[in-house]
N, CA, C and O atoms as a printed pandas DataFrame, in Angstrom:
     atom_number atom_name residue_name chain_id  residue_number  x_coord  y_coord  z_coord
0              1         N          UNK        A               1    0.826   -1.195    0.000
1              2        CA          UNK        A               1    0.000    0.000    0.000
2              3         C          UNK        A               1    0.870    1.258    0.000
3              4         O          UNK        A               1    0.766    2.054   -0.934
4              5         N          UNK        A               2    1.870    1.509    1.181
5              6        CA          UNK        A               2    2.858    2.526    1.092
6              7         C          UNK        A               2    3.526    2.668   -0.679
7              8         O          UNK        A               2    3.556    3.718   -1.322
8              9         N          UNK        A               3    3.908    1.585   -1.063
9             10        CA          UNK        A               3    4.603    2.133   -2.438
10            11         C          UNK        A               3    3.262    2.366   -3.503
11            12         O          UNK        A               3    3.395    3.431   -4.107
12            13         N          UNK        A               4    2.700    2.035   -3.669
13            14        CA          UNK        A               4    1.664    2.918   -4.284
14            15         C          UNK        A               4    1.187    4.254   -4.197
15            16         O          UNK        A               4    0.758    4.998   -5.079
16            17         N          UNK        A               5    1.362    4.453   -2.774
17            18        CA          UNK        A               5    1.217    6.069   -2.504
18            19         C          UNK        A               5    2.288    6.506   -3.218
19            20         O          UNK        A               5    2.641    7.143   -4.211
20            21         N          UNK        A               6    2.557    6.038   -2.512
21            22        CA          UNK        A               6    4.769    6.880   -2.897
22            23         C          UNK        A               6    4.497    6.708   -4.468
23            24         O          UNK        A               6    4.281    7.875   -4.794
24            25         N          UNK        A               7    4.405    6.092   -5.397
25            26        CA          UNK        A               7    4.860    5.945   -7.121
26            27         C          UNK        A               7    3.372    6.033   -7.428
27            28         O          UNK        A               7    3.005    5.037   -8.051
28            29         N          UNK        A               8    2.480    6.834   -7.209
29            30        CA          UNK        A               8    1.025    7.044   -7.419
30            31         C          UNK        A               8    1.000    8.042   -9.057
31            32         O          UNK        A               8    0.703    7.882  -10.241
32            33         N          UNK        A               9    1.526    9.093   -8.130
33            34        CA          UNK        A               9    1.672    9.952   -9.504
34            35         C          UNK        A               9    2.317    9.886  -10.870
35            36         O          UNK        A               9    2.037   10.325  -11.985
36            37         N          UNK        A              10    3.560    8.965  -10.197
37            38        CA          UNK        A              10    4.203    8.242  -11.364
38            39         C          UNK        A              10    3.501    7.774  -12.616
39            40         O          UNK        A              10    3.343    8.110  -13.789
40            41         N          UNK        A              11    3.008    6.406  -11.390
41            42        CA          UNK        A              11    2.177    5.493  -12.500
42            43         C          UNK        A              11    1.014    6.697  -13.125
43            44         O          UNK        A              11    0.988    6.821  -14.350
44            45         N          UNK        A              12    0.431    7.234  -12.607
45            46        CA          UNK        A              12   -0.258    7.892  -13.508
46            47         C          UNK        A              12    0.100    8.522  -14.563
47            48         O          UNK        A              12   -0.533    8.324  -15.600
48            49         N          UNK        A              13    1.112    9.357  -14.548
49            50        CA          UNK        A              13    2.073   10.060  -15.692
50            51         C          UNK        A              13    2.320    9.475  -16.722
51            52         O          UNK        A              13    2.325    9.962  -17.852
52            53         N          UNK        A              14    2.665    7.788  -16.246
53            54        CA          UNK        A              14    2.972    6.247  -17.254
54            55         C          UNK        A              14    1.675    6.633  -17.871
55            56         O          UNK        A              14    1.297    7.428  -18.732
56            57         N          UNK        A              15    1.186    5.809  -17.137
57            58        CA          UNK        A              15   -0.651    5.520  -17.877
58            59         C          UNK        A              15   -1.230    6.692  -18.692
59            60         O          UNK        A              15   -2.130    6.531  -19.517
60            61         N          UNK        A              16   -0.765    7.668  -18.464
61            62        CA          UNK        A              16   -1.555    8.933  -19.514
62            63         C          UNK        A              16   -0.172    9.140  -20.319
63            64         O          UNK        A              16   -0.714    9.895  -21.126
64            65         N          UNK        A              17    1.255    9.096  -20.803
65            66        CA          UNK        A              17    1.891    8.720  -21.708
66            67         C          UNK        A              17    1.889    7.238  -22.506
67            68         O          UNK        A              17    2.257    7.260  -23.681
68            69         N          UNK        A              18    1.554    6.160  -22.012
69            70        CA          UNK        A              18    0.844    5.273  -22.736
70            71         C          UNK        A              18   -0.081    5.570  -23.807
71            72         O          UNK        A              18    0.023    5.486  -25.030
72            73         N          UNK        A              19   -1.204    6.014  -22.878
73            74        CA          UNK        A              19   -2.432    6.025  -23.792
74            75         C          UNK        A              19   -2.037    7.536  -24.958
75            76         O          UNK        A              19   -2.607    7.755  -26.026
76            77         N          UNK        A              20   -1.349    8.060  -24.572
77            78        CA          UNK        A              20   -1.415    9.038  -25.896
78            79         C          UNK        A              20   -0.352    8.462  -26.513
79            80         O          UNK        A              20   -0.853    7.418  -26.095
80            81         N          UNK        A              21    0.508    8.150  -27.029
81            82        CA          UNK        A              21    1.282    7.124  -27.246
82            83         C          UNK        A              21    0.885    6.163  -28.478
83            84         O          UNK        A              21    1.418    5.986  -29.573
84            85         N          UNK        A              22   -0.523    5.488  -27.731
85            86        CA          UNK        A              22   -1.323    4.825  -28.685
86            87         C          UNK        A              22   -2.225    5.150  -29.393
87            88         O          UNK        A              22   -2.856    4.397  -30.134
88            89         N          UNK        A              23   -2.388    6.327  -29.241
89            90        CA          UNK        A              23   -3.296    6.995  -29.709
90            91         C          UNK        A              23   -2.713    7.720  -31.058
91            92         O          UNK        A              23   -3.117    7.636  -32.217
92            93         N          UNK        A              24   -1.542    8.514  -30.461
93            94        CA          UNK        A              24    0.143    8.810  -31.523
94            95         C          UNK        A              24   -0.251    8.012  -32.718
95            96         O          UNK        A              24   -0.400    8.427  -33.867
96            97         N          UNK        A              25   -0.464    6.211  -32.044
97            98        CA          UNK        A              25    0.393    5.227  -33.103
98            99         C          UNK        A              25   -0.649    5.481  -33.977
99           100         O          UNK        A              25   -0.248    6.249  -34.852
100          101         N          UNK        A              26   -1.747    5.192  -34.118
101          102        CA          UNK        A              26   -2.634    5.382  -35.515
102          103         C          UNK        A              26   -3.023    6.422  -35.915
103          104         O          UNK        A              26   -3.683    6.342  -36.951
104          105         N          UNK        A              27   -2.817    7.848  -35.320
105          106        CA          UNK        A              27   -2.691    9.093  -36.341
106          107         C          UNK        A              27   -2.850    9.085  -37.330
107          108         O          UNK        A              27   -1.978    8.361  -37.809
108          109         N          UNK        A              28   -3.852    9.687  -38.548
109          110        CA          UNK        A              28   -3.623    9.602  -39.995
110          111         C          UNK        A              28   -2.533   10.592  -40.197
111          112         O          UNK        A              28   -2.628   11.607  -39.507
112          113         N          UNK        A              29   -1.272   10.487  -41.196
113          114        CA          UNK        A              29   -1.105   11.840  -41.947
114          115         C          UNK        A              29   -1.174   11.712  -43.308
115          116         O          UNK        A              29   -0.881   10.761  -44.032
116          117         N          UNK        A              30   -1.699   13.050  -43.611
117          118        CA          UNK        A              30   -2.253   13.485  -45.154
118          119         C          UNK        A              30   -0.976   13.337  -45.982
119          120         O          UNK        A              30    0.207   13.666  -45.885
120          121         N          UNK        A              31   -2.012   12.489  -47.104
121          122        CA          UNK        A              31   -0.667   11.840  -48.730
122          123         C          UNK        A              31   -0.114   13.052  -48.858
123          124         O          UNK        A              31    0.952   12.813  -49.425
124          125         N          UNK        A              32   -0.199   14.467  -48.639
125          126        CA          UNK        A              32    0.041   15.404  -49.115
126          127         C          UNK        A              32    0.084   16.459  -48.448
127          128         O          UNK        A              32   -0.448   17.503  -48.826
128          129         N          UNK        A              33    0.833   16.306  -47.183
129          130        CA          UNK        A              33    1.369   16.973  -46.120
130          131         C          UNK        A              33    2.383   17.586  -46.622
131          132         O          UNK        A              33    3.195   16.915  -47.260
132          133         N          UNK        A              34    2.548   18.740  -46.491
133          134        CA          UNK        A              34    4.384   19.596  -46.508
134          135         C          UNK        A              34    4.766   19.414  -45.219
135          136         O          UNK        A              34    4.421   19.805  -44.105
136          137         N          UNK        A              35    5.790   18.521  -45.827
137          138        CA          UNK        A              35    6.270   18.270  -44.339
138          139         C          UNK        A              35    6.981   19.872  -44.188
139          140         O          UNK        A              35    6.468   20.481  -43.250
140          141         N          UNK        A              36    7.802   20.478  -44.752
141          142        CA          UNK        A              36    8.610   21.563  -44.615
142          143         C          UNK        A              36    7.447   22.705  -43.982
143          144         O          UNK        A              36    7.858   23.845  -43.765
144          145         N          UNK        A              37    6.283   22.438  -43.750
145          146        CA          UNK        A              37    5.762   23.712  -42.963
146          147         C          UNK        A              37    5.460   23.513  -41.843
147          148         O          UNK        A              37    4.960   24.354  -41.096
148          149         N          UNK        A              38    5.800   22.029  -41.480
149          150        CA          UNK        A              38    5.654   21.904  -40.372
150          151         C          UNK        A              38    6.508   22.255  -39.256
151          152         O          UNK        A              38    7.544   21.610  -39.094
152          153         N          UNK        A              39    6.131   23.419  -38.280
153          154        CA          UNK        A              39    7.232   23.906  -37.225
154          155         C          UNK        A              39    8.568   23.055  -36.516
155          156         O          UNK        A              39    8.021   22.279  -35.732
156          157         N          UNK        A              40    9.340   22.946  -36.471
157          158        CA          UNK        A              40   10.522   22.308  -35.603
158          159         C          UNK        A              40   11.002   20.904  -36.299
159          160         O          UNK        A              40   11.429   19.958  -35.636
160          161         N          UNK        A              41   10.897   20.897  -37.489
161          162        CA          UNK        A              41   11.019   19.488  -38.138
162          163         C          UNK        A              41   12.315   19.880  -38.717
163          164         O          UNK        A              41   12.524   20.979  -39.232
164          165         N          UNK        A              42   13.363   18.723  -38.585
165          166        CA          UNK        A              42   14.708   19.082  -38.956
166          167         C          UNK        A              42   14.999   18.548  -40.120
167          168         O          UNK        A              42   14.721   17.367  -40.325
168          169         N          UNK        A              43   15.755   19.511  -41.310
169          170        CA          UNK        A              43   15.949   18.982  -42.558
170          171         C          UNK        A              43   16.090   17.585  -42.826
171          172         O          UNK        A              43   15.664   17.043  -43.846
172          173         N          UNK        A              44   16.738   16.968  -41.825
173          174        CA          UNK        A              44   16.939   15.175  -42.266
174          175         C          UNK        A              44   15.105   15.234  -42.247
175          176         O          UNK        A              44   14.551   15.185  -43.345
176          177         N          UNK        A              45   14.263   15.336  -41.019
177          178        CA          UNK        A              45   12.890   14.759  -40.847
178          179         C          UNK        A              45   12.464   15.290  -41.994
179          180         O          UNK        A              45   12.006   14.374  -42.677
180          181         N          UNK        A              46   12.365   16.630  -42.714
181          182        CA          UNK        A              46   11.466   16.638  -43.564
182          183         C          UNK        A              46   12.160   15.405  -44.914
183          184         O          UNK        A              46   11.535   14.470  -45.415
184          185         N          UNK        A              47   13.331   15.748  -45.159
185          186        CA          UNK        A              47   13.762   15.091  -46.523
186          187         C          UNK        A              47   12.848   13.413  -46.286
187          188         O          UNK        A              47   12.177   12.783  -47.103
188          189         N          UNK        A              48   13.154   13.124  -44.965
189          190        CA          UNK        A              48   12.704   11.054  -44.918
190          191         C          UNK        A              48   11.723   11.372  -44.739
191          192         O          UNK        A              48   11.275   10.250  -44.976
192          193         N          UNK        A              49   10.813   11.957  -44.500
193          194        CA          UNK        A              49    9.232   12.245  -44.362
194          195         C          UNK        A              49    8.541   12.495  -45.622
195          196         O          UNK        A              49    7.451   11.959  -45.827
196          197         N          UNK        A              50    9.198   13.428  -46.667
197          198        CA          UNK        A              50    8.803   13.543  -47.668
198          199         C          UNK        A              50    8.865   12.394  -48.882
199          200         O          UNK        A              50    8.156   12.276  -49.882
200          201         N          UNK        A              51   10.082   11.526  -48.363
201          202        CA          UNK        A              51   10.143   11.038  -49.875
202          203         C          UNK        A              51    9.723    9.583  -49.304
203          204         O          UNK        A              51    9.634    8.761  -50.217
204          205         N          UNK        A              52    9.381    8.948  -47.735
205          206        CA          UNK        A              52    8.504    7.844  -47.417
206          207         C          UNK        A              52    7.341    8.230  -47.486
207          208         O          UNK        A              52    6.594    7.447  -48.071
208          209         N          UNK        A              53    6.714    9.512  -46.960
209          210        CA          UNK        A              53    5.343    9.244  -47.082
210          211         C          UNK        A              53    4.695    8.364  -45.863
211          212         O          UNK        A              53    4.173    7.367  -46.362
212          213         N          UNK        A              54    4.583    8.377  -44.805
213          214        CA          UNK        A              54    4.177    7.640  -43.772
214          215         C          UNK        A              54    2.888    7.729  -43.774
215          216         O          UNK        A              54    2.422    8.819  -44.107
216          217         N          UNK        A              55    1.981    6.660  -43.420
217          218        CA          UNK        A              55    0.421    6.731  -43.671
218          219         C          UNK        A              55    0.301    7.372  -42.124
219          220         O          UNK        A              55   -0.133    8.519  -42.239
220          221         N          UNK        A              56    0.478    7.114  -41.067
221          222        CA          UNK        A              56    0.075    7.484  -39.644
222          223         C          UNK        A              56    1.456    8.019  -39.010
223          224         O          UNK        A              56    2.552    8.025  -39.570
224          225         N          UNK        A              57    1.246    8.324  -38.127
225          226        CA          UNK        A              57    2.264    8.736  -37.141
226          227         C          UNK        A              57    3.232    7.972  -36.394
227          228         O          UNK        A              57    4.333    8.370  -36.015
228          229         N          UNK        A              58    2.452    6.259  -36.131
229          230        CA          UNK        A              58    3.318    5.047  -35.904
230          231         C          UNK        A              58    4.272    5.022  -36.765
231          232         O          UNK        A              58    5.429    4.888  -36.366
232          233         N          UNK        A              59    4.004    5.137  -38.032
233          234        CA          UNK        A              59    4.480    4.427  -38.960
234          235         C          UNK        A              59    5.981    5.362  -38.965
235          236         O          UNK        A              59    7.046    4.770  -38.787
236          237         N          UNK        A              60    5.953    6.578  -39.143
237          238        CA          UNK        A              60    6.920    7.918  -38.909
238          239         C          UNK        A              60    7.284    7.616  -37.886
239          240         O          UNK        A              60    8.467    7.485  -38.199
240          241         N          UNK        A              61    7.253    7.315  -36.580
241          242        CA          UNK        A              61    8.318    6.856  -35.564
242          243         C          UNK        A              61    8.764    5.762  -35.422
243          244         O          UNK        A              61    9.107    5.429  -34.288
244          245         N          UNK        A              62    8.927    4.718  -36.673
245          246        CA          UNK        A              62    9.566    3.929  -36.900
246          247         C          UNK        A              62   11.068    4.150  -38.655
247          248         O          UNK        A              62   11.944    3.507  -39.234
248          249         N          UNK        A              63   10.307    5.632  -38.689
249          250        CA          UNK        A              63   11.778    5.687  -39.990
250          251         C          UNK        A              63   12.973    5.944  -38.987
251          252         O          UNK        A              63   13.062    6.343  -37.826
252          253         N          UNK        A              64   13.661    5.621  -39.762
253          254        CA          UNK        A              64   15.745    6.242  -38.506
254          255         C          UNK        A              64   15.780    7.044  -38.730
255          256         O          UNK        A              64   15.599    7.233  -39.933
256          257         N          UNK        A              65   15.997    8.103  -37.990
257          258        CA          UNK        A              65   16.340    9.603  -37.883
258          259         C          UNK        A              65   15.177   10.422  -37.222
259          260         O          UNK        A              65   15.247   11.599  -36.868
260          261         N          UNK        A              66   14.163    9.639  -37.128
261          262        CA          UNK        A              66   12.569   10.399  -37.223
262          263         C          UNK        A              66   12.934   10.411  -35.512
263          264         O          UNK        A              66   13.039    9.381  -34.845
264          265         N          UNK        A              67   13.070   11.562  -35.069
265          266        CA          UNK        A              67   13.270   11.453  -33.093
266          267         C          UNK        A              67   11.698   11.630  -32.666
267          268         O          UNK        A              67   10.826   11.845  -33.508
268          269         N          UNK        A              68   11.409   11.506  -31.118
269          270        CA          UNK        A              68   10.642   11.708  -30.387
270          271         C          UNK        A              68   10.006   13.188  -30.845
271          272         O          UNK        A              68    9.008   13.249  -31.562
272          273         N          UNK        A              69   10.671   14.317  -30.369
273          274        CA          UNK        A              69   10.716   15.282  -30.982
274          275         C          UNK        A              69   10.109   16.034  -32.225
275          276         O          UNK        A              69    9.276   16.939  -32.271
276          277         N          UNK        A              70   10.835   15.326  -33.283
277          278        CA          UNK        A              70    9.821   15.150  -34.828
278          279         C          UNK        A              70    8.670   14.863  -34.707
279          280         O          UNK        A              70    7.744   15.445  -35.271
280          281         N          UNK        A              71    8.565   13.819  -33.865
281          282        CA          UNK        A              71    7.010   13.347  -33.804
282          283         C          UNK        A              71    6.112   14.176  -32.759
283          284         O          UNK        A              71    4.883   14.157  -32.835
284          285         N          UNK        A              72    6.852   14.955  -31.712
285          286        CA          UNK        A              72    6.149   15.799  -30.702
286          287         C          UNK        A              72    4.952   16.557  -32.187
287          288         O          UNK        A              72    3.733   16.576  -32.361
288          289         N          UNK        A              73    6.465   17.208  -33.170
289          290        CA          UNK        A              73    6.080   18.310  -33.617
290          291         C          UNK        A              73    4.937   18.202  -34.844
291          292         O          UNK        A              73    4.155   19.072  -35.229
292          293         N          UNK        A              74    5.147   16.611  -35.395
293          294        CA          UNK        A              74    3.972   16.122  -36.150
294          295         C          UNK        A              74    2.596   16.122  -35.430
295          296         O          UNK        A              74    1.602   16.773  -35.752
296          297         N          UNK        A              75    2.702   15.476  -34.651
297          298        CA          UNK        A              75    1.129   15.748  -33.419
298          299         C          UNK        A              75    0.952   17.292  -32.921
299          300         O          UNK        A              75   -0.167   17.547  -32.476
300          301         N          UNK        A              76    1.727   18.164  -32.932
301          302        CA          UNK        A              76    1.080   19.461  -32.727
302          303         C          UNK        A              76    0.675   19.654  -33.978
303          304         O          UNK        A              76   -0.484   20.051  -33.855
304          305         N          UNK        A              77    0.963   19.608  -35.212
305          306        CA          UNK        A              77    0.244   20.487  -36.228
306          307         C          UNK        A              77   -0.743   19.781  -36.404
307          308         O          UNK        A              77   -1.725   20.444  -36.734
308          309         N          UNK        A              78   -0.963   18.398  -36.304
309          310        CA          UNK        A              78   -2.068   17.823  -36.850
310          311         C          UNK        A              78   -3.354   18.068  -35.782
311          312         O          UNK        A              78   -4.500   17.970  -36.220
312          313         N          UNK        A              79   -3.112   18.392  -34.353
313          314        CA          UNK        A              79   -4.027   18.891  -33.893
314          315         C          UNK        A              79   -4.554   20.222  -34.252
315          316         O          UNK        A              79   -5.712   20.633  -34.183
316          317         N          UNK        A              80   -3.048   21.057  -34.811
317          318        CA          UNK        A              80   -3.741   22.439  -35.095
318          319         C          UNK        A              80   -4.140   22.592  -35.602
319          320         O          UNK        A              80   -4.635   23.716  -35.687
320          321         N          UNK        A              81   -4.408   21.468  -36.654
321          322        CA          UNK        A              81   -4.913   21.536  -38.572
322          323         C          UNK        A              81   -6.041   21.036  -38.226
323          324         O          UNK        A              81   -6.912   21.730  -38.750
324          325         N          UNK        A              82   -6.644   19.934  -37.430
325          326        CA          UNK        A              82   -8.055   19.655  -37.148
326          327         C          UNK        A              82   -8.697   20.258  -36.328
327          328         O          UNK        A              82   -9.755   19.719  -36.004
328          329         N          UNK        A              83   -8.268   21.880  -35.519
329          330        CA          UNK        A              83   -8.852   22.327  -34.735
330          331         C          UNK        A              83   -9.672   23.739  -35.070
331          332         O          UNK        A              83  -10.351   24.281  -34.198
């Protein structure tokens, strides 16, 4: 019971980076995204972004080079673009 208190907030922090996470993984992105307007995307990300073409957002955090980061910055625009 004590370590649950104690790593409470933790696990929660886990559990709500999980679930967005999975949520990340099936993202659509558009056949016809510029990647280059997308804010904070670094010349390697746009060049492998542009010329794979990733159907979702899983799929883009599985090219090499594609960081955490890249993908922060793919999920902000695509919220800003559906909002």
């Amino acid at each position: 019971a004590e370590t649950q208190v104690r790593y409470a907030g933790y696990l929660e922090r886990q559990a709500e980076l999980a679930e967005r996470q999975a949520d990340m993984e099936g993202a659509p992105l558009s056949p016809d995204l510029d990647y280059a307007a997308v804010a904070g995307l670094t010349r390697e990300a746009v060049e492998k972004l542009s010329r794979l073409r990733p159907l979702t957002l899983g799929q883009a955090g599985r090219i090499s080079g594609i960081t955490p980061a890249a993908l922060a910055c793919l999920d902000i625009h695509l919220r800003r673009s559906r909002a």
